[in-house]
C-alpha positions in Angstrom: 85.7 78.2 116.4 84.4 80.3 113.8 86.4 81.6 111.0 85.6 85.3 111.6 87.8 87.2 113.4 86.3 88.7 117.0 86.1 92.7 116.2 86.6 94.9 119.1 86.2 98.5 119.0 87.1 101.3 121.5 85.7 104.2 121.6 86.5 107.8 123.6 85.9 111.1 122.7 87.9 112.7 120.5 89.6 109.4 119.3 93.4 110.4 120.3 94.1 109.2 123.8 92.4 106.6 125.5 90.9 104.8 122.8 94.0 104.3 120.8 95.7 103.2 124.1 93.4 100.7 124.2 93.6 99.4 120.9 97.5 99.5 121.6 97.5 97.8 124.8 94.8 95.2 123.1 96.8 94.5 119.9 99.7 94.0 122.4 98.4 91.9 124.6 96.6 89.9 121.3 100.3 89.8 119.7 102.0 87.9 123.0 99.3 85.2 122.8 99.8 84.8 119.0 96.0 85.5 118.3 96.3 88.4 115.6 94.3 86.0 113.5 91.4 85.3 116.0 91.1 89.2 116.9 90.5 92.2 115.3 91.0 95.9 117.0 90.2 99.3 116.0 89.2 102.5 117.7 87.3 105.5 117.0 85.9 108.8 118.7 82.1 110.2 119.5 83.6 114.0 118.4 84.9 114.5 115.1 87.7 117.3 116.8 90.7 114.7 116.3 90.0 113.2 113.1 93.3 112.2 110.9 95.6 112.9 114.4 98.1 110.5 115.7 97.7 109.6 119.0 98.6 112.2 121.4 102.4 112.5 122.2 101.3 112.0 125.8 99.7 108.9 125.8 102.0 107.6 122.8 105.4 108.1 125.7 103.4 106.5 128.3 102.7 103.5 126.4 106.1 103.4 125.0 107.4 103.1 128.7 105.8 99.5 128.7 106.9 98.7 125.6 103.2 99.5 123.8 103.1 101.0 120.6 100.7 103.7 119.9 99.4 103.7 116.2 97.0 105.2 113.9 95.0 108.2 113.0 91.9 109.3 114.6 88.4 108.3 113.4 84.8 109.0 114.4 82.5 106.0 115.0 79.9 105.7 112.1 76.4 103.6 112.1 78.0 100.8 110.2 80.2 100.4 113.5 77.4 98.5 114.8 77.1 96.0 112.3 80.8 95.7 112.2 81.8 95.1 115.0 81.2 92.4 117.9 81.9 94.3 120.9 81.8 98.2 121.6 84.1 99.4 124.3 83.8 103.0 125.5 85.7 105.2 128.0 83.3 106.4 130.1 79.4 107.2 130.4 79.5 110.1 128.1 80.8 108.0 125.4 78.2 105.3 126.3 75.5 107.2 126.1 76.3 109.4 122.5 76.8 106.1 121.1 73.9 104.6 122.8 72.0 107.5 121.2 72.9 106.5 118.0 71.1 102.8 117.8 67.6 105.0 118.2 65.8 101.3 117.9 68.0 99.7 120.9 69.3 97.2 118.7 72.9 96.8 119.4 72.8 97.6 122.9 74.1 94.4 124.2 77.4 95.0 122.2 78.1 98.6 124.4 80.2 98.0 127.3 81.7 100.0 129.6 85.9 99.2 129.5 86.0 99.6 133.5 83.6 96.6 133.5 86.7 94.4 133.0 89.0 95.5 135.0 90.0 93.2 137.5 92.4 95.5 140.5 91.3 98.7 139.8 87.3 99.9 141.0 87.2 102.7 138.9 83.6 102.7 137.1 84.8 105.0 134.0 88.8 105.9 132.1 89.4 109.4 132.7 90.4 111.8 130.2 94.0 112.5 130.9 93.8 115.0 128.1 94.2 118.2 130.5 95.8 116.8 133.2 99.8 116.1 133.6 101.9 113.3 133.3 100.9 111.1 136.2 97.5 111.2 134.5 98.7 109.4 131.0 100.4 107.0 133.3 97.6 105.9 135.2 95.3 105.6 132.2 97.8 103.0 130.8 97.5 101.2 134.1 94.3 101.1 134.1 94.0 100.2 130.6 96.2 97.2 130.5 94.1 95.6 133.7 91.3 96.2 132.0 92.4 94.4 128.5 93.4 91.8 130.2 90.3 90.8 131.9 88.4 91.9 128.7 91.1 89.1 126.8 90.2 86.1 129.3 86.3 86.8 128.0 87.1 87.3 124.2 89.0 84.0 124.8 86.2 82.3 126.1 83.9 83.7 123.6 85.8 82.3 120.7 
């Protein structure tokens, strides 16, 4: 058990929806197990279109309707990102790649992952961006968010 705490960052586009959910949803599901001191979450956007916004009002009511709490202003991820953190968690392939295309030498790669990797009921391969949609939308991102945090906790757990 090292003494550092595990760093997970999620990153989306503009930093305001899905990427704060899932730090929400994370820090939640972190706060129930009593492991605040063992993991560390944050989030942050490719775009720099959202920076200093709240989470959208949206996504903030549908996480609210599951007892989640939405928090913080939105960021855009830097280089030192990287170093910072242990695992990278983007949205979907868009993300992936920008960020990808930000380590020109390759050398971080391993700490990118898709989110949708971890899910464990749903099959989607990327989080869509309820951004322009309704409703329904916001609501199924959270659902797919919390399955996918959990499975992602089981592995952090293993990993420290």
């Amino acid at each position: 058990m090292s003494s550092n705490p595990y760093k997970l960052l999620f990153v989306c586009l503009g930093n305001i929806c899905r990427s704060p959910s899932a730090e929400g949803i994370m820090k939640h599901l972190i706060a129930e197990q009593h492991l605040q001191d063992q993991i560390i979450c944050d989030s942050a956007g490719t775009s720099s279109y959202h920076i200093g916004s709240p989470p959208d009002r949206r996504m903030t009511a549908a996480a609210a309707k599951r007892g989640i709490t939405l928090a913080g202003k939105g960021r855009q991820f830097e280089r030192s990102d990287f170093e910072e953190f242990d695992l990278i968690l983007v949205m979907d392939k868009d993300n992936y790649e920008n960020i990808l295309w930000l380590d020109r030498e390759g050398k971080y790669q391993h700490k990118v992952k898709l989110m949708c990797e971890f899910c464990r009921s749903h099959t989607d391969r990327e989080v869509p961006d309820p951004y322009y949609g309704g409703e329904a939308g916001f609501n199924y991102v959270i659902d797919l968010l919390l399955d996918a945090c959990e499975g992602l906790l089981e592995q952090v757990k293993r990993e420290i």
